[in-house]
C-alpha positions as CSV (number, residue, x, y, z in Angstrom):
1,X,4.0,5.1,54.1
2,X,5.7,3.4,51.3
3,X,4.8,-0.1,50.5
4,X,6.9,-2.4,48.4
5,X,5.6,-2.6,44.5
6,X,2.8,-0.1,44.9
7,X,2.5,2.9,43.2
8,X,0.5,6.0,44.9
9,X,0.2,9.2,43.5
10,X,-1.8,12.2,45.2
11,X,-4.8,13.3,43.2
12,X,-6.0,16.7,42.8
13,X,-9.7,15.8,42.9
14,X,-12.1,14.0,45.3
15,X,-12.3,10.0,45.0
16,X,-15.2,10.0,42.7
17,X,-13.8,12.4,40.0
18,X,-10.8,10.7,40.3
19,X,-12.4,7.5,39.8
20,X,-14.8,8.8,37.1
21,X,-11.1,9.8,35.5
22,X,-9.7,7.3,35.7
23,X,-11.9,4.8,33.8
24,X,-12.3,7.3,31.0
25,X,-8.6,7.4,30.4
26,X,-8.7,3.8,30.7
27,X,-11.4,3.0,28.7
28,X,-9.9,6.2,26.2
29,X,-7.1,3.8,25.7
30,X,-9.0,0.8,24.2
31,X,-8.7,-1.4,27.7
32,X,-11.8,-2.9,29.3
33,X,-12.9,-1.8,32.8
34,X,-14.2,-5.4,33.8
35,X,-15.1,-4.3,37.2
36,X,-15.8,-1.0,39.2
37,X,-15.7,-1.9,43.3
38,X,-17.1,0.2,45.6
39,X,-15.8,-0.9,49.0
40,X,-17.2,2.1,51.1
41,X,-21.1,1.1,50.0
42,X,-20.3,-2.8,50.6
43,X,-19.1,-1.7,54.1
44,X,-22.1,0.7,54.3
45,X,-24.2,-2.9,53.4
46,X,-22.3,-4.6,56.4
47,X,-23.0,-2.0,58.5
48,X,-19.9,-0.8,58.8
49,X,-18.1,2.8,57.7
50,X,-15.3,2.8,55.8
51,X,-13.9,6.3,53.7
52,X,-13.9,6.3,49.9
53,X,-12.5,3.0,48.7
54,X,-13.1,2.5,44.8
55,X,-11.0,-0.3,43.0
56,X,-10.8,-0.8,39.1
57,X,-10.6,-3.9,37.5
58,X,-9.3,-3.5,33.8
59,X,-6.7,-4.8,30.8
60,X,-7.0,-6.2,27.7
61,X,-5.6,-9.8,26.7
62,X,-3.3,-8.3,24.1
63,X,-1.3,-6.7,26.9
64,X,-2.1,-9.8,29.5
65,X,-1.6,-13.0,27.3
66,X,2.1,-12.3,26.7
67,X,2.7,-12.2,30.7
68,X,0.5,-15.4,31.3
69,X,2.3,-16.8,28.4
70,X,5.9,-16.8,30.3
71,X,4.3,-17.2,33.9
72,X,1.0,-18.4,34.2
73,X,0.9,-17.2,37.5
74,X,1.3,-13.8,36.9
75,X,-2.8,-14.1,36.2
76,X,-3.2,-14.0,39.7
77,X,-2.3,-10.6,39.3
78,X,-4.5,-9.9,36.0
79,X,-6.2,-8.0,34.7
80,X,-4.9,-4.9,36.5
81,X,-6.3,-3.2,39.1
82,X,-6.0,0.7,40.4
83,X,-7.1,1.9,44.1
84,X,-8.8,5.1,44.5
85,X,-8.8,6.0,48.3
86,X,-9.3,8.4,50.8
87,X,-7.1,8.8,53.7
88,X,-8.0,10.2,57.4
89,X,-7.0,14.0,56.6
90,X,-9.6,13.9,53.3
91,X,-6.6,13.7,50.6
92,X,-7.8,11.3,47.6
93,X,-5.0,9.1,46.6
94,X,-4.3,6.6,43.6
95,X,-2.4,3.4,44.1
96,X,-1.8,0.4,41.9
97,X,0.8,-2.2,41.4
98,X,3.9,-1.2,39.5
99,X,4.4,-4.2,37.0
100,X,8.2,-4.5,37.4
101,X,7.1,-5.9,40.8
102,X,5.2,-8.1,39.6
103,X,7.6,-9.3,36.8
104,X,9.9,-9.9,40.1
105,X,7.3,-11.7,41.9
106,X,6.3,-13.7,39.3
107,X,10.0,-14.6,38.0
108,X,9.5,-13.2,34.5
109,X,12.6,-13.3,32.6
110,X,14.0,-10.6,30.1
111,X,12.5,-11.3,27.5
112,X,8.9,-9.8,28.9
113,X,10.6,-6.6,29.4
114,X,9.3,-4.6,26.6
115,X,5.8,-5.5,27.3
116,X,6.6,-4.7,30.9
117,X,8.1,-1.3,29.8
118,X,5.0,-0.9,27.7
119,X,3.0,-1.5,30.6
120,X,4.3,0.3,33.2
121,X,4.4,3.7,30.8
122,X,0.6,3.0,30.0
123,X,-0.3,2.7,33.4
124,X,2.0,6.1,34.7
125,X,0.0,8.2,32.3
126,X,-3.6,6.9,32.3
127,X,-2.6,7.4,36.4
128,X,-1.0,11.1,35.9
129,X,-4.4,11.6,33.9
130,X,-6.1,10.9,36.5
131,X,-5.5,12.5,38.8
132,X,-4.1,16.0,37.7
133,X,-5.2,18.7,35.5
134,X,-3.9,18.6,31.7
């Protein structure tokens, strides 16, 4: 199922290779991993069950500040984040938020495109990194 603005790519590995990829491509790449959420063993704390649910909090203010600069509000959407999930049938997926969406959502004008463009290549190969073989 598609969803509007999100990006999902299948990964090759299980949710915690894929996760374990993912921040060393992002932290390979000079950007901070602020925050590593594991939302399976905060269920497992509720006493609840959930499958593999991993989110990644990361970015760096050089590639953040320009965006907050033109729209403030875009930080509501900073730093980045990536979801590493499993679904019902045991496939590992990777979705995060393609930042031309946000751009629309946020009404940033053209003159954030570059950084945009900059951004959303980044964030298509640290994500293809992640979750296929090289």
């Amino acid at each position: 199922m598609a969803v509007e603005g999100l990006i999902t790519l299948r990964s090759g590995f299980g949710p915690k290779e894929t996760t374990d990829r993912l921040e060393a491509e992002i932290k390979a790449r000079s950007l901070s991993v602020f925050a590593r959420i594991d939302h399976a063993a905060g269920a497992a704390g509720a006493g609840m069950t959930l499958r593999a649910t991993d989110l990644l909090i990361f970015g760096n203010a050089r590639g953040g500040t320009p965006l907050m600069q033109a729209v403030q509000t875009i930080g509501i959407d900073l730093p980045l984040k990536a979801l590493v999930w499993q679904d019902t049938a045991g496939v590992t997926w990777l979705s995060y938020n393609d930042p031309n969406w946000l751009a629309k959502r946020h009404g940033l004008g053209p003159d954030s495109q570059a950084t945009l463009n900059t951004l959303s290549a980044a964030l298509s190969a640290i994500a293809k990194q992640a979750t296929t073989l090289s």
